[in-house]
C-alpha positions as CSV (number, residue, x, y, z in Angstrom):
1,X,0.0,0.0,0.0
2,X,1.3,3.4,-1.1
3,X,0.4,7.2,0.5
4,X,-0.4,8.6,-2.6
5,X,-1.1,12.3,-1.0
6,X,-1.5,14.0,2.1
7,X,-2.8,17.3,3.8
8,X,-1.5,18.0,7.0
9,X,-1.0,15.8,9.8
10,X,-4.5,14.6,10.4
11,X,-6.1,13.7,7.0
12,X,-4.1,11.5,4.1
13,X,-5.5,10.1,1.4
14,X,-4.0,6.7,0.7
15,X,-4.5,4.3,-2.0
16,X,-5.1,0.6,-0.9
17,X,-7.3,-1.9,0.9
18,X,-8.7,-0.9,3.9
19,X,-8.9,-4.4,5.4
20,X,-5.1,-4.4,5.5
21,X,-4.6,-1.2,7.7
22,X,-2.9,-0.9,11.3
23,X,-5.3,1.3,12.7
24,X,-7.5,1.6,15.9
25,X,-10.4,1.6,13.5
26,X,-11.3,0.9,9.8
27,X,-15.1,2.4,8.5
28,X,-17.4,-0.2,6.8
29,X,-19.5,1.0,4.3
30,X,-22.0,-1.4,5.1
31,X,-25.7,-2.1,4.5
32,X,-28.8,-2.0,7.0
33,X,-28.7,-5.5,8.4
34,X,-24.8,-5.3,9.1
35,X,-24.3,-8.8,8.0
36,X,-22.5,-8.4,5.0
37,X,-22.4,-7.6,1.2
38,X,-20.6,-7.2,-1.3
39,X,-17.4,-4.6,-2.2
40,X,-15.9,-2.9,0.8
41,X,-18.7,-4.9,3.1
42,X,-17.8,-8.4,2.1
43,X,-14.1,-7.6,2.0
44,X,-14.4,-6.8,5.8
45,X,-16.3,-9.3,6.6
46,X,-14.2,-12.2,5.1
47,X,-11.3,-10.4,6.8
48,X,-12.6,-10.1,9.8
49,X,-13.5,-13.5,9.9
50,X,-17.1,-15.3,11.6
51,X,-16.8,-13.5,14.9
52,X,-17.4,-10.0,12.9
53,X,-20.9,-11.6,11.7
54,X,-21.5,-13.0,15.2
55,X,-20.9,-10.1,16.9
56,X,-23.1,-8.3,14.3
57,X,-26.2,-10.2,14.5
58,X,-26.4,-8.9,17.8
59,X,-26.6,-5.1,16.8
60,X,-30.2,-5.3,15.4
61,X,-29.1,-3.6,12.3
62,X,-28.3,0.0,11.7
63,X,-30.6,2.8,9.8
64,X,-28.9,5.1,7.1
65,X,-26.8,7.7,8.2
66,X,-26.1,6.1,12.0
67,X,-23.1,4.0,12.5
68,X,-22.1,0.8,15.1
69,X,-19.1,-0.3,16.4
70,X,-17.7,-3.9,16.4
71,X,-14.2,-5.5,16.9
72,X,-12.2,-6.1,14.5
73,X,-11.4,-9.5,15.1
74,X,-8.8,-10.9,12.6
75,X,-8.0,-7.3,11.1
76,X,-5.3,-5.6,11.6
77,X,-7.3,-2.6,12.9
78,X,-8.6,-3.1,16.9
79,X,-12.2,-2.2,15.7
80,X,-14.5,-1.6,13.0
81,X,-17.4,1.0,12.9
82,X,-20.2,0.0,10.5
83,X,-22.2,3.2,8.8
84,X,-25.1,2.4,6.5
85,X,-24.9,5.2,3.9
86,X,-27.7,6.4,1.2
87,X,-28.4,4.1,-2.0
88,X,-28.2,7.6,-4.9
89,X,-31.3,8.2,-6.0
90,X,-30.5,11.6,-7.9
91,X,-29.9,14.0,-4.9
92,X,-33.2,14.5,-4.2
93,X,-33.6,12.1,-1.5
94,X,-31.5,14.0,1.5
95,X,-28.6,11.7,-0.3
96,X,-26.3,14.7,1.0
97,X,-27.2,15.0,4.7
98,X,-27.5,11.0,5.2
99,X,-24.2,10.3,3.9
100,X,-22.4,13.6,5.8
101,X,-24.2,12.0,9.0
102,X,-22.3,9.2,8.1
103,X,-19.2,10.3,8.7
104,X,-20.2,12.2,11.5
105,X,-21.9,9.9,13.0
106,X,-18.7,7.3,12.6
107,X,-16.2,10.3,13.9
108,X,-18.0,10.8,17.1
109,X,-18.0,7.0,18.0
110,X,-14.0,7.6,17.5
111,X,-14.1,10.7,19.6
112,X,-16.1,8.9,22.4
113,X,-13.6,5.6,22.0
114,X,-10.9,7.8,21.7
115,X,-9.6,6.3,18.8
116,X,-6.1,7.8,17.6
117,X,-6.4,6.9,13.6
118,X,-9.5,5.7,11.4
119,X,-10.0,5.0,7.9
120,X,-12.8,5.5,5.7
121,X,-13.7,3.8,2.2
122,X,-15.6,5.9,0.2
123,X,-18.7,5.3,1.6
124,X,-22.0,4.8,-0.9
125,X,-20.0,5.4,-3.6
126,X,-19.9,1.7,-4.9
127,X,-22.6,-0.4,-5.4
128,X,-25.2,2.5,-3.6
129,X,-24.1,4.8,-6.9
130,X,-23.1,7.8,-5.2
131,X,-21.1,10.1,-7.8
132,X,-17.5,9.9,-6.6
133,X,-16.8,13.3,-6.7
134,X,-19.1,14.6,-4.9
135,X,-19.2,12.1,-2.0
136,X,-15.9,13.0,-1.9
137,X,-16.1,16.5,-0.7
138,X,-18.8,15.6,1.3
139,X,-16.5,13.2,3.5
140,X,-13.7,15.5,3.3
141,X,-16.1,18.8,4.7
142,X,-17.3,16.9,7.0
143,X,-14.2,15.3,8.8
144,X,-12.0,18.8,8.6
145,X,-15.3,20.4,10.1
146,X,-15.3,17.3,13.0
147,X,-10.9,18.3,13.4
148,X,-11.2,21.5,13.9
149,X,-13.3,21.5,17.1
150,X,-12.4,17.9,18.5
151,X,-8.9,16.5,19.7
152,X,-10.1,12.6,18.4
153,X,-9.6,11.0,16.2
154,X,-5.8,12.3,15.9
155,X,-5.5,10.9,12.2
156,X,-8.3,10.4,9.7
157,X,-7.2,8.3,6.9
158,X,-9.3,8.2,3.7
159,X,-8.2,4.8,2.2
160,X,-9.4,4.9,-1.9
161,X,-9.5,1.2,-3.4
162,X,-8.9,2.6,-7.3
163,X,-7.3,5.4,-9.0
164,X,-10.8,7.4,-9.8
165,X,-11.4,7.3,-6.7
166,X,-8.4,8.7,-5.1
167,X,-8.3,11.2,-8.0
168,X,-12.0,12.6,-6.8
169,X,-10.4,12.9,-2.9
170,X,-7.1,14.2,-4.0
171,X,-9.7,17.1,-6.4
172,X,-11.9,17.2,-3.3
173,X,-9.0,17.6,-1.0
174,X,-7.5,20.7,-3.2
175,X,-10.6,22.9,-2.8
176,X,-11.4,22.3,0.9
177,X,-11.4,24.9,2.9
178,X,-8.1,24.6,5.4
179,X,-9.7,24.4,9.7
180,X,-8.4,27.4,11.5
């Protein structure tokens, strides 16, 4: 896995698989029931091994935009926090505010853990169809937002699987606005 670019100390885009990261926590991009998918989801869950699923089945689910926490089991990260973001249906259905609820809801299970590093797939961008670019500077918005009032996580990680998607953070990443 290479870094491919950075800003700052606290968020770096990297390009690789998230299920291979050292990290106190890696992000699934999961669905509703928590008990797998496909992409990012299935990838987690394979990695994680049967525990992950066990351990899930006990959550009840989770609702767009809300997020869970689990172990990570056979990961290299300590933890996993599941977030169910929005299947695209155009942007007309709150697509926006679901999927920046994501990532806050995710960051302020960190803050509360006290995580020092997460990483985050590109959440809803796969298989839920959300256009790359502009999921992108939501995530981005709404983890610099997050940073600049709250001490955890120290390091935010946004961990693209391909080379359009890294391009869309790294475009994303150049017209943020810097936190004070």
């Amino acid at each position: 896995m290479s870094e491919r670019a950075a800003s700052g100390e606290r968020v770096r885009l990297i390009k690789g698989d998230i299920t291979k990261l050292a990290v106190a926590a890696i992000v699934n991009a999961a669905n509703s029931s928590l008990l797998g998918g496909g992409g990012v989801d299935g990838a987690i869950h394979r990695a994680a091994g049967p525990e992950l699923l066990a351990e899930c089945r006990t959550l009840g689910g989770c609702p767009p935009g809300e997020a869970r926490l689990t172990r990570g089991y056979r990961l290299r990260a300590a933890h996993v926090i599941h977030t169910v973001g929005p299947v695209w249906e155009g942007g007309g259905a709150r697509e926006s505010q679901i999927l920046e609820s994501c990532y806050r809801s995710s960051l302020e299970i960190a803050k509360r853990e006290r995580f020092r590093e997460i990483a985050f797939p590109a959440i809803a961008t796969g298989v839920y169809g959300f256009p790359k670019e502009e999921a992108a500077r939501i995530a981005l918005a709404a983890v610099r937002s997050h940073l600049a009032r709250e001490e955890w996580p120290r390091r935010v990680l946004f961990t693209c699987f391909d080379e359009e998607t890294l391009s869309a953070y790294r475009q994303a990443l150049a017209g943020a606005p810097q936190p004070p």
